[in-house]
C-alpha positions as CSV (number, residue, x, y, z in Angstrom):
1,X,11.0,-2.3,44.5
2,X,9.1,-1.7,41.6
3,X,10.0,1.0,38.7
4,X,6.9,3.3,39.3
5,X,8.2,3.4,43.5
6,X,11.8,3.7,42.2
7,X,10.9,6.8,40.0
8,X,8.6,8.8,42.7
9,X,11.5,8.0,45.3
10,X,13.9,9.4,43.0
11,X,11.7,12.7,42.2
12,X,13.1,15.8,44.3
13,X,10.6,18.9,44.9
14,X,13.1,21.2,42.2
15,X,12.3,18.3,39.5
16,X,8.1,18.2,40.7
17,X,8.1,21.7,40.0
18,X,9.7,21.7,37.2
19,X,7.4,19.0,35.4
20,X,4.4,20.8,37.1
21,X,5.4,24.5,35.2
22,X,6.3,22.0,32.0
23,X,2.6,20.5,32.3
24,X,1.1,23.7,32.4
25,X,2.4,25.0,29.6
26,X,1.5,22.2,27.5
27,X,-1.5,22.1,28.6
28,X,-2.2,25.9,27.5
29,X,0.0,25.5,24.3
30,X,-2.2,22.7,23.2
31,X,-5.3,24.4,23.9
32,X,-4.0,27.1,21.7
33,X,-2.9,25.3,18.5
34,X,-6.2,23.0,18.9
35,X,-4.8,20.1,19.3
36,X,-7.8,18.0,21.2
37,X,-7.8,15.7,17.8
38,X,-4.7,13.9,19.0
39,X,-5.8,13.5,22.5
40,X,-9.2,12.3,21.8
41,X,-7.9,9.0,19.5
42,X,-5.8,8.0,22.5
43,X,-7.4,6.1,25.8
44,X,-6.2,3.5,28.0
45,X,-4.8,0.5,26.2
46,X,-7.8,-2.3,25.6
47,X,-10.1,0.7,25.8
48,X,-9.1,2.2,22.5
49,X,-11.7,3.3,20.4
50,X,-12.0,1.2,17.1
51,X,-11.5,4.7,14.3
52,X,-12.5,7.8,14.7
53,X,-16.4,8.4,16.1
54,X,-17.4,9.7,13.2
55,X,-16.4,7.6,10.7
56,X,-17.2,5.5,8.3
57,X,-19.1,8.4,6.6
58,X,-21.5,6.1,5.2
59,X,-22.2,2.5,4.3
60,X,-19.2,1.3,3.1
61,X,-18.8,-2.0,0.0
62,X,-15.4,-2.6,1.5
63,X,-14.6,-4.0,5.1
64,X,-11.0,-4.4,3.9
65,X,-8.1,-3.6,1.5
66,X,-5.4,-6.4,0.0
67,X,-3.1,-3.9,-1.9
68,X,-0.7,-5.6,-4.7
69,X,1.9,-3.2,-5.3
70,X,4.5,-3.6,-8.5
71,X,7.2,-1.5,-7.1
72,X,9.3,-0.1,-10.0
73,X,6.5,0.4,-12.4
74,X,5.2,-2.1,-14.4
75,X,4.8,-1.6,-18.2
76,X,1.1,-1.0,-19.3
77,X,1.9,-1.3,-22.9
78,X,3.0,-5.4,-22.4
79,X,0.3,-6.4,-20.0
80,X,-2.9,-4.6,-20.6
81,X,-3.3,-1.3,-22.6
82,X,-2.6,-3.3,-26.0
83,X,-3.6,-1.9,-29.3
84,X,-3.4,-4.2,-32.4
85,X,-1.9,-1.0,-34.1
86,X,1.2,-0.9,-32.4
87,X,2.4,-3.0,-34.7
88,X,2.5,-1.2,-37.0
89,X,4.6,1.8,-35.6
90,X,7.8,-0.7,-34.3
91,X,10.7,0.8,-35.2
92,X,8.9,4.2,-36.4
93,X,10.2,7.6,-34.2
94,X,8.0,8.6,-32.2
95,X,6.6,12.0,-33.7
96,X,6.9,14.5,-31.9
97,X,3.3,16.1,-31.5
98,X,2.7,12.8,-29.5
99,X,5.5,13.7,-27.1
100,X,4.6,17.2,-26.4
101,X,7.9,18.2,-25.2
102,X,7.7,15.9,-22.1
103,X,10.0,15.5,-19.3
104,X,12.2,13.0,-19.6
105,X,14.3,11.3,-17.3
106,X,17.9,11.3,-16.9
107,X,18.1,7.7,-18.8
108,X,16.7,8.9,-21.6
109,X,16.8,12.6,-21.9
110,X,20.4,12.2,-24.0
111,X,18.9,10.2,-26.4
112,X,19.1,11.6,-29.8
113,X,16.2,8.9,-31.0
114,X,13.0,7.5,-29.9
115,X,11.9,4.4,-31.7
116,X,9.2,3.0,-30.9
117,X,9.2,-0.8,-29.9
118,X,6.0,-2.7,-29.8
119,X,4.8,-5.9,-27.5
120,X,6.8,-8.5,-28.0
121,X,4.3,-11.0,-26.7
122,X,1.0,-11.9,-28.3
123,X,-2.6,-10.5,-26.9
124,X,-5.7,-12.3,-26.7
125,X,-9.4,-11.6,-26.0
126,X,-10.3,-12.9,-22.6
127,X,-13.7,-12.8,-21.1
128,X,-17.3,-12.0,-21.6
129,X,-16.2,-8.1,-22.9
130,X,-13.2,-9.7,-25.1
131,X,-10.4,-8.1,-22.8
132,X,-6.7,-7.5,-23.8
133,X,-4.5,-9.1,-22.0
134,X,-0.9,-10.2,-22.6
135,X,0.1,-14.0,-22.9
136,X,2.6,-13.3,-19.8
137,X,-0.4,-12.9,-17.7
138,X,-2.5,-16.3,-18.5
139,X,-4.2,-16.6,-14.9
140,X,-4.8,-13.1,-14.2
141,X,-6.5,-13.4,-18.5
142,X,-8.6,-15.8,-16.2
143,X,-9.8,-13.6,-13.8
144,X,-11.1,-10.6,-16.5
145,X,-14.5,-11.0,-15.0
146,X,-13.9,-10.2,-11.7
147,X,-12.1,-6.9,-13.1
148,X,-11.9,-3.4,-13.7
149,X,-8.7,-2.3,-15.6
150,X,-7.8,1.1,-15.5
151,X,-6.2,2.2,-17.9
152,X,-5.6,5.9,-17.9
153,X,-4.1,6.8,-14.8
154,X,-1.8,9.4,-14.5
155,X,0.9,10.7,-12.3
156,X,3.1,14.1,-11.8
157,X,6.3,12.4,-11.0
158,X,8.9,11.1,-13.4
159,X,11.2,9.4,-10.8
160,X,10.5,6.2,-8.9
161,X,10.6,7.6,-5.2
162,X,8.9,10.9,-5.7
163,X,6.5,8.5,-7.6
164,X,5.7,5.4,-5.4
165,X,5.6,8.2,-2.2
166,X,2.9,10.3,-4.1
167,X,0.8,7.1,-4.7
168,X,1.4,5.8,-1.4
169,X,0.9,8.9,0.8
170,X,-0.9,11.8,-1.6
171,X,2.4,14.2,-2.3
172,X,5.7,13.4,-3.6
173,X,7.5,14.9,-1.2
174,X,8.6,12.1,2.2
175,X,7.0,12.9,5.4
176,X,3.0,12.6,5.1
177,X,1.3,9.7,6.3
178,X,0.4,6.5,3.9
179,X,-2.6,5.5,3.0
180,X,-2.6,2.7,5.2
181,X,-1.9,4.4,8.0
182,X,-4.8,6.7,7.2
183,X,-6.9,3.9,7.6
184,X,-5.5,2.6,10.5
185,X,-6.1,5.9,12.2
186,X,-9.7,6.3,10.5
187,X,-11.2,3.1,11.2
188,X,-9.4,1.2,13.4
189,X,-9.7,-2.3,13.5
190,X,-11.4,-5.3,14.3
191,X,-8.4,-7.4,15.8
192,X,-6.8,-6.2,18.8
193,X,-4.4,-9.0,18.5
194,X,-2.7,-8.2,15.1
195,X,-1.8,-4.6,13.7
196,X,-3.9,-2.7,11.7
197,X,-1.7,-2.1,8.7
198,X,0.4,-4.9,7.4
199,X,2.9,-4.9,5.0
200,X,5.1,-7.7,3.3
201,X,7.8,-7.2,0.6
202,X,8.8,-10.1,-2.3
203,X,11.6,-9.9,-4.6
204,X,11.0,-10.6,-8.3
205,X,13.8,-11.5,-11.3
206,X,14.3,-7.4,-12.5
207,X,16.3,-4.2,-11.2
208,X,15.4,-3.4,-7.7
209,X,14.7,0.0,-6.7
210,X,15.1,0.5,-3.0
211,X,11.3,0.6,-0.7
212,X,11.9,2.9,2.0
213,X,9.7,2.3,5.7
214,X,8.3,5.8,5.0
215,X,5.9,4.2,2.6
216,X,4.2,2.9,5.2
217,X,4.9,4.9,7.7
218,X,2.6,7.3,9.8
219,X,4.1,10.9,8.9
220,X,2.1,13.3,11.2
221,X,-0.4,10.5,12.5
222,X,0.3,9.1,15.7
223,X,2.9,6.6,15.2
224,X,1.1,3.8,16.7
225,X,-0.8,3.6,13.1
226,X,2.5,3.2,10.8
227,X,2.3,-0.5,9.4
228,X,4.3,-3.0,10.6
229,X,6.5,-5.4,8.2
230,X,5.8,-8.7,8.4
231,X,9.4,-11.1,7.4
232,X,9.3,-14.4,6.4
233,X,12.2,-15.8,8.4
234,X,11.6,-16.9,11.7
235,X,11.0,-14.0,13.7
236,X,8.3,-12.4,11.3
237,X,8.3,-9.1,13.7
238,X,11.7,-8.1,14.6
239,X,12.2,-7.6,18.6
240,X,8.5,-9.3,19.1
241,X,10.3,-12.5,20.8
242,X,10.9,-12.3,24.7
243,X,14.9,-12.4,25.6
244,X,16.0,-15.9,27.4
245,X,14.8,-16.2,30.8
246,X,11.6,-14.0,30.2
247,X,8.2,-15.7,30.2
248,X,4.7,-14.6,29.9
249,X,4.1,-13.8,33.1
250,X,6.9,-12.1,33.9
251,X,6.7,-10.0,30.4
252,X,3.1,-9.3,31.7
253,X,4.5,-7.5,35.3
254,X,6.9,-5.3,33.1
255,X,4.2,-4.3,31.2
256,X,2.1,-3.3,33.5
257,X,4.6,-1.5,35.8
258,X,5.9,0.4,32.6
259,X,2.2,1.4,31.4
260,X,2.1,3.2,35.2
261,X,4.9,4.9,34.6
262,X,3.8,6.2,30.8
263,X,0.4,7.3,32.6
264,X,2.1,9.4,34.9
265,X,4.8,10.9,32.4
266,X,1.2,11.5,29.8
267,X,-0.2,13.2,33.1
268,X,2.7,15.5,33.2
269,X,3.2,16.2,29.7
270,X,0.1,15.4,27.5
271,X,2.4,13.8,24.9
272,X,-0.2,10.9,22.8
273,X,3.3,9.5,21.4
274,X,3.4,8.4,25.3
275,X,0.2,6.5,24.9
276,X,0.8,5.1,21.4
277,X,4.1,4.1,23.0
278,X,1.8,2.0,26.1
279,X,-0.5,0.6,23.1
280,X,2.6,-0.7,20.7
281,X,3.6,-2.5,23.5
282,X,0.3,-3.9,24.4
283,X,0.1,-4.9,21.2
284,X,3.6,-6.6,20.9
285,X,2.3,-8.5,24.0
286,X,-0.7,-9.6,22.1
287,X,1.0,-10.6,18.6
288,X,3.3,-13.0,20.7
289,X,0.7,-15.0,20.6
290,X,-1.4,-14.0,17.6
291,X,1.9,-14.3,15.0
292,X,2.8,-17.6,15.1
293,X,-0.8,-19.2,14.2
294,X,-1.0,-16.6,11.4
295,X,2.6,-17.6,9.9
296,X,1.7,-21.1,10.4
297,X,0.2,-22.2,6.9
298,X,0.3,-26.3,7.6
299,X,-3.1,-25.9,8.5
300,X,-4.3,-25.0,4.9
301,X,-5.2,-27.7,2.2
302,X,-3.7,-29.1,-0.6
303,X,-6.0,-27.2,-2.9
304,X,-4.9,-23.6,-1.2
305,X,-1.0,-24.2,-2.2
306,X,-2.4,-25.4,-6.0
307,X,-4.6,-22.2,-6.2
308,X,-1.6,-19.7,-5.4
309,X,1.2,-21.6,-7.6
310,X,4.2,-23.7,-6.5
311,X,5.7,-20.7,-5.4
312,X,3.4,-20.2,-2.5
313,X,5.3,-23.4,-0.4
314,X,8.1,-20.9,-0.3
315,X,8.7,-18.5,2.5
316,X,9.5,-14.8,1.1
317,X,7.8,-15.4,-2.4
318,X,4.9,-13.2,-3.6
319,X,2.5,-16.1,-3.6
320,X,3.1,-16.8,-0.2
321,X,2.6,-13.7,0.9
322,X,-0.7,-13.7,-0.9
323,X,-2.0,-16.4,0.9
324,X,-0.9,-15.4,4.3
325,X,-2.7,-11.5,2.7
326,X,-5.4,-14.1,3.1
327,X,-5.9,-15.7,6.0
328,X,-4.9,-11.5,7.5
329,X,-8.4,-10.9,5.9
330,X,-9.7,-13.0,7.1
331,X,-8.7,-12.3,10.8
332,X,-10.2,-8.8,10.3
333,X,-6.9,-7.2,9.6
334,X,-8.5,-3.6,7.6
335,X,-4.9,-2.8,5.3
336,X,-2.4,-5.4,4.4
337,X,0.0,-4.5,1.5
338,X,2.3,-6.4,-0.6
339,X,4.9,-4.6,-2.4
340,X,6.8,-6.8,-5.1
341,X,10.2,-5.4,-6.2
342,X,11.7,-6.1,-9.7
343,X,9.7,-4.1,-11.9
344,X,12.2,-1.1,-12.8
345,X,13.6,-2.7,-16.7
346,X,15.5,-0.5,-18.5
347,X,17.0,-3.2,-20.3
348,X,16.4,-6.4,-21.1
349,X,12.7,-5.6,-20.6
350,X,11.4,-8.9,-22.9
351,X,13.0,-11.6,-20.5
352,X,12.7,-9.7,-17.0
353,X,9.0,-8.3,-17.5
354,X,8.2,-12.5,-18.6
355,X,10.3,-13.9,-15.0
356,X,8.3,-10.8,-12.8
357,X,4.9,-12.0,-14.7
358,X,5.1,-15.4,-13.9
359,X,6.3,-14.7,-10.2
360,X,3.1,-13.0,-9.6
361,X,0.2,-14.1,-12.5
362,X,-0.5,-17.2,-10.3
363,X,-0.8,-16.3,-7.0
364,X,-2.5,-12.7,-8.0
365,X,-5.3,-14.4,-9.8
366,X,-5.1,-17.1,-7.3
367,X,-6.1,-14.8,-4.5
368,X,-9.3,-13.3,-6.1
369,X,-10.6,-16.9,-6.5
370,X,-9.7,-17.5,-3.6
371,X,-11.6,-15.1,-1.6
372,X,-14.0,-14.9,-4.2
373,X,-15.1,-19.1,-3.1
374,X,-14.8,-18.0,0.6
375,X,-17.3,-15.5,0.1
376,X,-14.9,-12.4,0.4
377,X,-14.2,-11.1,-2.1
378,X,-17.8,-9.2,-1.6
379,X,-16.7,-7.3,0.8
380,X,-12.3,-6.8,-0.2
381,X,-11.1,-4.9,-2.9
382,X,-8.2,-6.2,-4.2
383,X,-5.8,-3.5,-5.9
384,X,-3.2,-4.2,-8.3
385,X,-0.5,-2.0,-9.7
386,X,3.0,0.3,-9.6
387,X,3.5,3.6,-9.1
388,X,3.5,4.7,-13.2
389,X,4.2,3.0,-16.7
390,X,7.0,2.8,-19.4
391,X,7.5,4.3,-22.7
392,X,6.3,3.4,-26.2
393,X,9.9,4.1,-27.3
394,X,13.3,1.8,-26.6
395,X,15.5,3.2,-23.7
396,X,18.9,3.0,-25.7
397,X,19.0,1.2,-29.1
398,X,16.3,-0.8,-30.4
399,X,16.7,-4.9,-30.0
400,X,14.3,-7.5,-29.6
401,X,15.6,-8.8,-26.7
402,X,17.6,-6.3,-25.2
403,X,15.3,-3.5,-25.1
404,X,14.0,-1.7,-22.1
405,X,11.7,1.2,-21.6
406,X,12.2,4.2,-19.6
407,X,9.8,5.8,-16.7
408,X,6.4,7.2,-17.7
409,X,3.9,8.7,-15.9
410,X,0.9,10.2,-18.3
411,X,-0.7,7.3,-18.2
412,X,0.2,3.3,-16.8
413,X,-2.8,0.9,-16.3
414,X,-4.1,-0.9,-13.1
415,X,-6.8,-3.4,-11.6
416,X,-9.1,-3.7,-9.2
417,X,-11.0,-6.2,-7.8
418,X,-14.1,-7.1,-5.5
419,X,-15.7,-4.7,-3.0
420,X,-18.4,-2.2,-4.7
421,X,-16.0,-2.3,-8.8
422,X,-17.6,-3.5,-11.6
423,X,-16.9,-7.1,-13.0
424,X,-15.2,-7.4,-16.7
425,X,-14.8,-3.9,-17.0
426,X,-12.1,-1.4,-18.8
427,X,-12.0,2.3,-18.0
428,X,-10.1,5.2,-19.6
429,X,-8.2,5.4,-22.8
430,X,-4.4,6.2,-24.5
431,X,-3.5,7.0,-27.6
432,X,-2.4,4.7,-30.3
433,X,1.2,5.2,-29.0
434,X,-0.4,4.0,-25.5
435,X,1.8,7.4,-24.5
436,X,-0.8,9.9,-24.0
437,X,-5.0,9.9,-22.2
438,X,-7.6,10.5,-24.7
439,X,-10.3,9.6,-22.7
440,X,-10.8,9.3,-18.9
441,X,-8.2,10.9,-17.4
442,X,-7.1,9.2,-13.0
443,X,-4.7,11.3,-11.2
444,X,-3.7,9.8,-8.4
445,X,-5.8,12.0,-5.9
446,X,-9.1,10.9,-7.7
447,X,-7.9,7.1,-7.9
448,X,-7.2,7.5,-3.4
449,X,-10.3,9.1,-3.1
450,X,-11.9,6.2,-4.6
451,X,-10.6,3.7,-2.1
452,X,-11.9,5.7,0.7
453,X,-15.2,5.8,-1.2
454,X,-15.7,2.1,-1.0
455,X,-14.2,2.4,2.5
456,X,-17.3,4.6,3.5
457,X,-14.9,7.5,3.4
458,X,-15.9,11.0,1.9
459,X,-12.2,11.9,1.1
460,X,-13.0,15.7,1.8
461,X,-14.0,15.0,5.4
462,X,-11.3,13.0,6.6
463,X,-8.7,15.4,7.6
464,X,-6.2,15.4,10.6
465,X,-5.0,19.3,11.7
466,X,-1.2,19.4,11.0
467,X,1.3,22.6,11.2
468,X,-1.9,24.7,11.3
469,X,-3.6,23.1,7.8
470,X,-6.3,20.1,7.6
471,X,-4.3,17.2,5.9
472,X,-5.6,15.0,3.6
473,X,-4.2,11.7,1.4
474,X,-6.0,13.4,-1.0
475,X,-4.5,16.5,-1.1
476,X,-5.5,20.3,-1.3
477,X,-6.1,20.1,-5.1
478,X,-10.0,19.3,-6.4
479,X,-10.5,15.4,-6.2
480,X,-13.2,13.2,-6.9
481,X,-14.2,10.0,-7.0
482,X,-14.5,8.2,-10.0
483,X,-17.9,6.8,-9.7
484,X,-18.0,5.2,-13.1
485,X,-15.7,2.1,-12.5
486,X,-18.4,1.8,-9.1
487,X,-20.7,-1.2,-9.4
């Protein structure tokens, strides 16, 4: 006997009237909080619509999104926002009048001093426009005319996880949905066989702060649009593999039999979590097959491993998750994120920042010429950053090789690449202490609302009704996009 006979063999008249009364009243509750937006974006699994109807808004530059994420905050003032100046200042306190009474955090806030420590490492000019850029960083200095570097963005946190959440999902507070997933939802994608929203995690040689699955999770959007982590041991998707003595075909029946069942209890109760629940495993069934292929990176050249670095031969490492970012794009997959832990140096800043540099110069700069000779890199934008800065002044006593920086978030610098940004380009500037924006000013809300720009997104119309407000990644504060780093 099957599990859909078993279950309405089973049902007594108490429990049909029971879920009949229960129906009812979700019906009317539903009508009553307005809830049709949920229903709508759900339909019978391989029907789904691919987004929402109405979107994108208008002609998008960007068909897809590879998202380089520093986890721990990368330091602006030894990669990119150099000013020959600072040289000057090492060793000088840092006046106050340039502080402004900041926040500080706990690691620092006891300090009675503030020195202020300049690069250790030497700049050079790179590129048609002579850009800045740190000798840590010599194949991303090769890439310069591909670029924008932003250079004055800002943040309200202080802390890294009310800091990486309010880059990654719009407030600083857990529980919203991420930017990926917004997309997911949004747009949909083109694949049906692999998720819409991928994320991998790397480990570089610094302190690592923790990355929690509400990063990428959904918050408030239906689940089935959280992204889904990608491993680099065997079983790349945990519980994706059939148990012993399970085979395709047999997998299939369950399926199907279990989809029955889901349609009846979304009958009953109107729940869409009971329809994402049909399409996650609809897609599981789908990525059995479409995974292994992916992972599978004997099929690309000589050439491919030499573009991405040594380091891309070896499962788990940030180059090899850049390549297989790759061939995702290139399978239509819309998000794909790559967070790379390490980047948190509160001490020993010279040494760590130099081993977290050279685990990701290669296969960063490798990627953008890589999809720039497929012909990609037209239509990806390639993003590349942390979730704030680090402070002109040493964290604890000032050393040349035992120095760290603490947290700061009034300005940090990041680039972006490909889809609708201008080549060889620098936007925003700090002061000469690199602590404070003296010209161009990014929150984080107008930095979002440019991605959804190139997405063919007008940030103030994509909303999704929430606990009786209209949600967006962007916020309720005024955003905009920032139209001049647009090509």
């Amino acid at each position: 006997m099957n599990p859909l006979e078993q279950y309405q063999l089973e049902m007594t008249r108490r429990q049909l009237l029971s879920t009949g009364s229960r129906f009812l009243g979700a019906t009317a509750l539903t009508s009553l909080l307005g809830q049709d937006q949920a229903f709508a974006a759900d339909t019978i699994p391989g029907n789904e619509p691919q987004g929402l109807p109405e979107l994108p808004h208008f002609a998008p530059k960007a068909k897809r999104v590879i998202y380089l994420f520093m986890a721990g905050g990368p330091s602006h003032i030894d990669t990119f926002d150099f000013k020959p100046e600072l040289r000057k200042i090492h060793g000088k306190e840092l006046p106050d009048s340039i502080r402004q009474g900041q926040r500080l955090s706990t690691m620092t806030s006891g300090q009675k001093s503030f020195p202020c420590v300049a690069p250790m490492f030497k700049f050079s000019r790179h590129g048609k426009h002579g850009t800045w850029v740190s000798e840590i960083l010599p194949k991303v200095s090769e890439i310069v005319n591909e670029i924008t570097i932003v250079k004055s963005l800002h943040t309200e946190a202080i802390n890294h996880d009310p800091a990486i959440t309010f880059i990654n999902t719009g407030v600083q507070q857990p529980g919203k949905a991420s930017l990926g997933s917004w997309l997911s939802y949004g747009l949909g994608s083109p694949n049906k066989d692999l998720p819409a929203y991928v994320v991998m995690i790397s480990r570089g040689p610094g302190q690592k702060q923790a990355l929690y699955s509400r990063l990428w999770g959904s918050g408030f959007l239906p689940s089935k649009h959280q992204g889904v982590k990608m491993r680099s041991s065997s079983e790349p998707v945990l519980y994706l593999q059939d148990p012993n003595g399970i085979d395709r075909t047999m997998r299939r029946r369950m399926l199907d039999r279990l989809a029955e069942i889901n349609e009846e209890q979304f009958g009953q109760f109107g729940d869409p979590e009971t329809r994402t629940r049909i399409a996650q495993y609809e897609l599981a069934f789908r990525m059995q097959a479409s995974v292994p292929g992916l992972m599978d990176l004997s099929d690309e050249p000589e050439d491919t491993f030499e573009l991405y670095g040594p380091d891309s031969k070896k499962p788990g490492t940030f180059a090899r998750n850049c390549v297989l970012a790759r061939r995702m794009a290139e399978r239509g997959v819309p998000f794909i994120q790559l967070f790379q832990r390490g980047w948190d140096q509160h001490g020993s800043l010279p040494k760590l920042i130099r081993g977290q540099c050279r685990s990701i110069d290669h296969a960063a700069a490798g990627l953008v010429k890589d999809l720039k000779r497929r012909g990609m890199l037209d239509d990806t934008l390639v993003i590349w950053g942390g979730e704030f800065g680090r402070t002109i002044y040493s964290q604890g006593k000032l050393s040349k090789n035992n120095h760290g920086r603490d947290h700061h978030g009034r300005c940090f610098s990041m680039w972006m690449a490909g889809a609708g940004i201008k080549q060889g380009f620098e936007y925003g500037k700090t002061d000469d202490h690199c602590y404070n924006i003296v010209e161009n000013p990014v929150p984080i809300r107008n930095f979002n609302a440019t991605v959804l720009h190139l997405l063919g997104i007008d940030h103030n119309r994509f909303t999704y009704r929430h606990q009786g407000l209209d949600q967006k990644i962007t916020g309720v504060e005024e955003s905009h996009v920032v139209k001049d780093i647009l090509s």
